[in-house]
N, C-alpha and C positions, 0 to 999 in steps of 0.2 A: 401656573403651568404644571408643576409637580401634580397638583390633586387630578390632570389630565391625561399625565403619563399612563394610566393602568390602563383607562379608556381605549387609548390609542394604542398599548398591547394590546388588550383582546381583543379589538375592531381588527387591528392587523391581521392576527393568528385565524379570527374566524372567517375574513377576506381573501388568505390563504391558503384556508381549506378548503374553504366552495368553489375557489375559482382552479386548483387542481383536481376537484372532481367534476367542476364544467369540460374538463382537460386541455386547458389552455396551457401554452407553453411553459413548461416546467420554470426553466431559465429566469425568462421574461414576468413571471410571475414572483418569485424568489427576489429579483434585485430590485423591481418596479413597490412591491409593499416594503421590503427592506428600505430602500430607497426615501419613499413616501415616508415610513415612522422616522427617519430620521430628518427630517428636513420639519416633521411637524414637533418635534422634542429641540428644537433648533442646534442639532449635531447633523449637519451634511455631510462636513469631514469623515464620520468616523465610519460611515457608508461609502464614503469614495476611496479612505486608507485600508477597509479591511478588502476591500476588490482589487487594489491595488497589491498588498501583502500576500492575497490567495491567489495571483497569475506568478507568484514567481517559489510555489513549495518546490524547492528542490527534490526532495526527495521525494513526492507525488509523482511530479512531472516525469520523472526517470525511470520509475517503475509503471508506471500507468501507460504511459505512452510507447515506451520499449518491447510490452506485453501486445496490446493491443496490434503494433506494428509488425511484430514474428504471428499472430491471429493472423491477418490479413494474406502474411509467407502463404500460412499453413490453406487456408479456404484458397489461394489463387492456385497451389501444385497438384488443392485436392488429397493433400498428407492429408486432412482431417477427416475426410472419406473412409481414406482407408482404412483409419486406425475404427472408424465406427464398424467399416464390414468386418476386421476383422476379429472383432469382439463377439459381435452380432451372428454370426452364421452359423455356428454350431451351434446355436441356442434351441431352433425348434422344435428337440424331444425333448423338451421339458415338461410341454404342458402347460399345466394350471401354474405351476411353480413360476414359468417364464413372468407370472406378473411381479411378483417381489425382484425377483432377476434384473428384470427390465431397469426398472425405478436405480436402484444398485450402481447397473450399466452406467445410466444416465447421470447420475449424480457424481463419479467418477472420471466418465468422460469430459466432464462439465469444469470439474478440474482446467482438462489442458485445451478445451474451451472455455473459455471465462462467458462468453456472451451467452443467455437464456436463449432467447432468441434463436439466435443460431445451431445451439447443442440441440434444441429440440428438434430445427430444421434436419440438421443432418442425422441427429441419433434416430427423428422418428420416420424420417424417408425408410428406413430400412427397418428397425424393430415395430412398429403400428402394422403391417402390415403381415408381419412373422406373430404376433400376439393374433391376429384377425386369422390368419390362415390356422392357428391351434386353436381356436372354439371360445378364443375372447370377444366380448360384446366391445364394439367401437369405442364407448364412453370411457370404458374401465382402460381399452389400450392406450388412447389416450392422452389419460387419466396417470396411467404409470409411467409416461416420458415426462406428463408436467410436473407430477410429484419430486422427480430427480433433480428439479433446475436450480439446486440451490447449491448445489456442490461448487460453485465460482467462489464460495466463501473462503473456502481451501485453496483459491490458486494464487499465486505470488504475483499476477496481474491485477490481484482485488485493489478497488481506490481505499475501500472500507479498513483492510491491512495493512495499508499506507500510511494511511491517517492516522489508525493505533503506534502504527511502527513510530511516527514522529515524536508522537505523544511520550509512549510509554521508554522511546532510548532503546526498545528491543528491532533486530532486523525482521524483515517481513517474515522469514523463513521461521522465527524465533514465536514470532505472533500466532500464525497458523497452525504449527506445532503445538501453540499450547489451548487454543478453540478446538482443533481436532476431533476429540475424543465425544464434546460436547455436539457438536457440527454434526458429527455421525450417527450418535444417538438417535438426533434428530430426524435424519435421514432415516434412522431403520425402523423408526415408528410412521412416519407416514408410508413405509414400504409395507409393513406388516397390518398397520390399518388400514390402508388401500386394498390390501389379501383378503380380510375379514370383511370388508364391505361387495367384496364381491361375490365372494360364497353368500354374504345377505343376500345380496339382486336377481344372484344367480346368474352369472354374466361369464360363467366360461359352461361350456357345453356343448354338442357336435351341432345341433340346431344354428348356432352362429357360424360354427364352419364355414357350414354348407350355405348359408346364405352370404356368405363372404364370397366361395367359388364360384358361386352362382353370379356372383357381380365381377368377379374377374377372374377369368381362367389362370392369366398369368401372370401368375404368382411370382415368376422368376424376375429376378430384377435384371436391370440391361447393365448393371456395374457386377461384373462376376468375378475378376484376376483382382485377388490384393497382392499386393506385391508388401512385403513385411519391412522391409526398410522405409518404405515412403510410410506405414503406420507406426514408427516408433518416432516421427520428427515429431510429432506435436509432443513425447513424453521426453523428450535431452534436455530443456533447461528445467522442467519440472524436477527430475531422476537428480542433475547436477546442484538445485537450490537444494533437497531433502540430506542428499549427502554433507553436503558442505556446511549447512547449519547443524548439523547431527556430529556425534559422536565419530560417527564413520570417517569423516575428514582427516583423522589423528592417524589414518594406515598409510604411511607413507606417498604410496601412488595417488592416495586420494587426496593429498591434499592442496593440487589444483583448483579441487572444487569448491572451494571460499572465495567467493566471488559475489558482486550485485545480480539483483534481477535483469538489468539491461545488458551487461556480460552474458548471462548464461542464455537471454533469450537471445542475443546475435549468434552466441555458438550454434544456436537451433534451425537461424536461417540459414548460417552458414552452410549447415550441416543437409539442410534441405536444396540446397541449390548443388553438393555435391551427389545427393542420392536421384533427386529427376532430374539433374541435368538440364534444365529449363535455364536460361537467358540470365547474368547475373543483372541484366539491365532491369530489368523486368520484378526481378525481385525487390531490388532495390526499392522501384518506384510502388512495389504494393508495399515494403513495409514503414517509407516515407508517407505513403498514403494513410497506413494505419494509425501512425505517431498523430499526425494532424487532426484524425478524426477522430484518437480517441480526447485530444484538448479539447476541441470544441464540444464535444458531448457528456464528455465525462466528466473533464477537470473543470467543461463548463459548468454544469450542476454545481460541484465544490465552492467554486467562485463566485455562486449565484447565492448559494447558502450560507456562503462569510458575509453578505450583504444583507442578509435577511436577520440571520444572527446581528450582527452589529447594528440596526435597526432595532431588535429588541432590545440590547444592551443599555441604549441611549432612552428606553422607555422605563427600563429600571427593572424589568422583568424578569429579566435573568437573575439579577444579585437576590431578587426576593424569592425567586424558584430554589436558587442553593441554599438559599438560609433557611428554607423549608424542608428542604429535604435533609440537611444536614442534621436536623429535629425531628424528622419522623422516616429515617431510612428505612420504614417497612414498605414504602412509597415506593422507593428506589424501582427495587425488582420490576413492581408491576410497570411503573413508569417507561423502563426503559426497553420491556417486552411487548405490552398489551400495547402503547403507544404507536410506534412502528408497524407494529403488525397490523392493525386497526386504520391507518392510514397506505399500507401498502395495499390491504382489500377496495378500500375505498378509489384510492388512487389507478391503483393497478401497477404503480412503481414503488418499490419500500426504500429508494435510495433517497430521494429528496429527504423525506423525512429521518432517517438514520443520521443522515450526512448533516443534517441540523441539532439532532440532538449529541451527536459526538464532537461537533463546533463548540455546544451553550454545554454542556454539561461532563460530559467524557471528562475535559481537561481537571475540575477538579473532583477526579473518582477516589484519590486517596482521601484526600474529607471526606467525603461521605461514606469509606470504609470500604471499596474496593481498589481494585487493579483496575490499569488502564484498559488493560486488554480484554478481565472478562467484562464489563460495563459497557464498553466502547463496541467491541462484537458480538456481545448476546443484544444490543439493537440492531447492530446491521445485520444478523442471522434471523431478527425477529422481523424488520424490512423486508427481506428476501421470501419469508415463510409466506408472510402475506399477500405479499405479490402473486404467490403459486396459489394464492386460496382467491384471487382475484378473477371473476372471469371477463374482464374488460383488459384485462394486461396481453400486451403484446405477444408472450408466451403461450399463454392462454389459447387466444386464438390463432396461433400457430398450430399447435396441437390440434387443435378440434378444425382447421382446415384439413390437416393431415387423414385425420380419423374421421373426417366425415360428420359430425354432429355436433348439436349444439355446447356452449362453452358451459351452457349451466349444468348440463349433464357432466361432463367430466368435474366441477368445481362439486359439485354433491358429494363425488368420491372424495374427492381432496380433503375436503373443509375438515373434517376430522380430526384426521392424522396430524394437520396441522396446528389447530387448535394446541390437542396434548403434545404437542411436539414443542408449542410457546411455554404452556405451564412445568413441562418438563426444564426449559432453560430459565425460567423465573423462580423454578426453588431450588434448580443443585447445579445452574453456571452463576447464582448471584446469592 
């Protein structure tokens, strides 16, 4: 049986891979070969205890689900609306500039949206459109809402900061804080190589103006009144986690704000049900409805990949991957960049894959010479990157619905920025 085991990892790994780039249910795919390598290494148990041990992370559940549930507040009041116009509207004399701008926007707003998906929906409803109407070619406008989508890495709803925060004994607030600096970099390279590939294309100039005009007179959007209080609900439990893990907390009045994610995001719905005045019934039942739907999706993944992980465990895979890298940590870096990212293009999702290797490997970063945090999040930042270099991801063609054209054209812009934006975090966050 032993001389079997290696077999049945790599059979697993490579049945793994094809069948989420067939893009069969993520979930369903994760427990079902987890599952399978464990019942053929004769350890069923340790595939049914680790699915059993991942439905009850405290500290996942709380912050994941509390986030997700004040997201759902914020899209049913239409706060997150507002806070996009009103970032968004003054922007049109910028010009050519508006495309770094853009990307910037998005990656920030994307923050107090955690969902890609979604930030794109809302950020690129209104700026795709303000990009098209300043003399940007469709592909590159885009191109610069999906470049942003990775800023969710920074928000205190992330599962990926959860997971570190477990690991590493640091608070979420503590974890983000210290990816940040890396997180952003990353961000301003594919903002600035998105710039430079478009003066290659030549993709801003009145030529696209006008052929934009020409396809719709009106330009005006039918959302005109922001109202400034329903745009600042999505940033109060953001503003209150920054404070309160920061120095800032130590000023008397501030220090309130030490507090969980799931305190500070009720403060937010709170806070939104006294600013629109909307039904506190009604709130209630979107941000129960949030809580639920981020378990079954989010924390479902998690759960799906402690099965797959403990499945390879029982094949001997993992002890032999640490004992190898623990012997050639030049490995590490690339490992825990190229990996992710390479499976988020493929996939079109970089979280299954992150979320497995910060299961199998993450926990022990100190052997191998890092932090929990930078190993742990420079995958799931190199997950995310990939995902945005993927033109099969859900993002993706959110975008290039918005913008009108195909998803390869905008992913041509991308790939780039992306690229050096990985080798960036594989030589100075590892």
């Amino acid at each position: 049986m032993d001389e079997l085991k290696p077999v049945i990892a790599v059979a697993g790994i490579i049945a793994t891979i094809y069948l989420l780039i067939k893009k069969y249910e993520t979930r369903t795919v994760l427990i079902g070969v987890g599952l399978l390598m464990s019942l053929l290494t004769l350890n069923p148990m340790g595939a049914l205890d680790a699915f059993a041990k991942s439905m009850t992370s405290g500290g996942l559940i709380m912050a994941i689900c509390s986030s997700m549930g004040f997201a759902y507040v914020m899209k049913y009041t239409q706060c997150d609306t507002h806070l996009v116009h009103l970032l968004t509207k003054p922007l049109g004399g910028l010009k050519f500039f508006l495309i770094p701008v853009a990307t910037v926007i998005t990656f920030f707003i994307n923050i107090a949206i955690p969902s890609a998906a979604g930030c794109a929906a809302a950020v690129g409803a209104t700026l795709i459109p303000i990009l098209k109407s300043a003399g940007v070619r469709p592909a590159t406008a885009g191109a610069a809402i999906l470049a942003g989508t990775f800023g969710s890495m920074m928000s205190p709803g992330s599962s990926h900061s959860a997971m570190i925060s477990e690991m590493s004994k640091l608070t979420i607030t503590e974890v983000n804080l210290t990816h940040a600096p890396y997180t952003m970099v990353a961000g301003a390279i594919g903002a600035v190589m998105l710039t430079l590939l478009a003066l290659f294309f030549k993709d801003y100039g009145d030529e696209h103006r006008q052929a934009y005009l020409k396809e719709q007179k009106e330009a005006e959007d039918k959302f005109v009144k922001v109202n400034v209080l329903f745009a600042l609900a999505p940033l109060v439990p953001l503003v209150i986690l920054v404070i309160g893990g920061t120095s800032l907390q130590q000023v008397s009045w501030l220090g309130w704000t030490q507090m969980g994610v799931p305190q500070a995001m009720l403060i937010g719905a709170i806070y939104g049900i006294l600013v629109t005045r909307i039904s506190p019934v009604k709130i209630t039942e979107e941000f129960f409805n949030g809580m639920g739907n981020s378990y079954a999706n989010v924390l479902g993944i998690i759960i799906a990949a402690g099965v797959f992980v403990a499945g390879l465990k029982s094949t001997g895979a993992i002890d032999s991957a640490i004992g190898f890298l623990k012997h050639s940590n030049e490995f590490v870096r690339w490992g825990a960049t190229i990996g992710p990212f390479l499976m988020g293009i493929i996939t079109g999702s970089g979280d299954a894959a992150a979320i497995a290797f910060n299961s199998a490997v993450t926990p022990h970063a100190v052997e191998l010479g890092y932090t929990h945090v930078n190993l742990g999040m420079a995958a799931a930042i190199s997950g995310a990157i990939g995902r945005t270099a993927s033109p099969i991801a859900g993002v993706t063609i959110v975008c290039a619905g918005l913008a009108m054209v195909s998803p390869m054209e905008m992913i041509k812009r991308t790939a780039l920025g992306m690229v050096l934006a990985i080798l960036f975090l594989a030589l100075f966050m590892l």
